[in-house]
C-alpha positions as CSV (number, residue, x, y, z in Angstrom):
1,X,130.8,95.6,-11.4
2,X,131.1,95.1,-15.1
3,X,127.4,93.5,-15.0
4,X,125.8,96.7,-13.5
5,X,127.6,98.6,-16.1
6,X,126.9,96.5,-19.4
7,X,123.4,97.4,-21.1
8,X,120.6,94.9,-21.0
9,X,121.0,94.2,-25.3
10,X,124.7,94.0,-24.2
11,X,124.1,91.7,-21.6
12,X,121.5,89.4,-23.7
13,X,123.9,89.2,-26.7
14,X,127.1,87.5,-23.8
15,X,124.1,85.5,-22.6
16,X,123.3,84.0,-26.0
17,X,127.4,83.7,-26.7
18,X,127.5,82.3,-23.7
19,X,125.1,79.7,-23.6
20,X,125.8,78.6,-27.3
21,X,129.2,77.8,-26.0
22,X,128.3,75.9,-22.7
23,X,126.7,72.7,-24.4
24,X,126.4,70.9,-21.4
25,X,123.7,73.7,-19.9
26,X,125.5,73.7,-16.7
27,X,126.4,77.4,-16.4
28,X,130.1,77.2,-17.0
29,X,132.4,76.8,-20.1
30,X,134.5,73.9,-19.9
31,X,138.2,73.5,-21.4
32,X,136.3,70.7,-23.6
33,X,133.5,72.9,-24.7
34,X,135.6,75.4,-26.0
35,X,138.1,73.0,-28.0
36,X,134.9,71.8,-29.5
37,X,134.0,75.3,-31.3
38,X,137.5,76.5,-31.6
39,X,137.7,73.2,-34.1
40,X,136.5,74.8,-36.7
41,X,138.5,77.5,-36.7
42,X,141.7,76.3,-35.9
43,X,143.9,74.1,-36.4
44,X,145.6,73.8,-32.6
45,X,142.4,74.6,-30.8
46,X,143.6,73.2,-27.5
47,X,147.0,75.7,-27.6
48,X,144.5,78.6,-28.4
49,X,141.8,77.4,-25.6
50,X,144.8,77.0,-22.9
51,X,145.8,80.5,-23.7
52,X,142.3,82.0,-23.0
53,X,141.8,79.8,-20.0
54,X,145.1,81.6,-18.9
55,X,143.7,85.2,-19.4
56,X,139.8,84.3,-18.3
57,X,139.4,82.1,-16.5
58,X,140.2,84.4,-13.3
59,X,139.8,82.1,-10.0
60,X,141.8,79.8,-11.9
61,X,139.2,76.7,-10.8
62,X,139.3,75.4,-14.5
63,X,135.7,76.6,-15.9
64,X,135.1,80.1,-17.5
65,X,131.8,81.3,-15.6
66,X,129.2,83.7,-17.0
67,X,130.7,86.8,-14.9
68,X,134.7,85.5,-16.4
69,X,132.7,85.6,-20.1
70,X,131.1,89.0,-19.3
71,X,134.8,90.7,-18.0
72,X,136.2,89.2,-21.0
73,X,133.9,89.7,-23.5
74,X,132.5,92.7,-23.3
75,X,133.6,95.9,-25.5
76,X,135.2,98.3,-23.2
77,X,134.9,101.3,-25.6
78,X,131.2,101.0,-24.6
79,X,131.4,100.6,-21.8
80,X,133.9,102.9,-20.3
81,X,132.0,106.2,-21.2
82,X,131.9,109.0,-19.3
83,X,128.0,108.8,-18.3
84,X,129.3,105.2,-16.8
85,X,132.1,105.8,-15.5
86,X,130.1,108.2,-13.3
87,X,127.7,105.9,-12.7
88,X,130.6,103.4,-11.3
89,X,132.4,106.7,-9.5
90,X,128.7,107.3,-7.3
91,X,128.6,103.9,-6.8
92,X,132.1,104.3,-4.4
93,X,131.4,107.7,-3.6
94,X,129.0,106.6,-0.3
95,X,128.9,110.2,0.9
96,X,128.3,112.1,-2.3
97,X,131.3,114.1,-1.3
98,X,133.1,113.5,-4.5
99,X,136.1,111.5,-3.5
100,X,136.2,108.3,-2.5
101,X,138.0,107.0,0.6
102,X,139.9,104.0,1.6
């Protein structure tokens, strides 16, 4: 949901963050990958890297996929405006009624 939401430049930018952490080029961020770029910036990298694992990684199956990265990631402010949060509303509103149903 957060993918039909995000603008394309939006999108493109998580993309490049994305892929500049996954190093091996297999579509996922690995515990190992990120330890290696949080080394620069901090001194327990592997405390800091199990604490985002703990808040992203979101089926819990070890690797932080582009969709976790994209939830995560992205600035809410922008995206939660009122032109897309309608969008998202019309999107459950099948009917057009203006309410949306169980």
């Amino acid at each position: 949901m957060v993918k039909n939401l995000a603008t394309r430049e939006e999108l493109r930018e998580l993309q490049l963050s994305f892929d500049s952490l996954d190093t091996s080029g297999d579509g996922k961020i690995g515990k190992e990958e990120l330890v290696a770029a949080f080394k620069a910036f901090s001194a327990d990298a592997k405390k800091e890297v199990e604490d985002i694992f703990a808040e992203v990684d979101l089926d819990k199956n070890g690797e932080i996929e582009f969709s976790e990265w994209v939830v995560a990631s992205i600035d809410k402010t922008s995206l939660l405006t009122d032109e897309k949060l309608r969008i998202a509303f019309s999107i459950f509103d099948k009917d057009g009624g203006g309410s949306i149903s169980p």
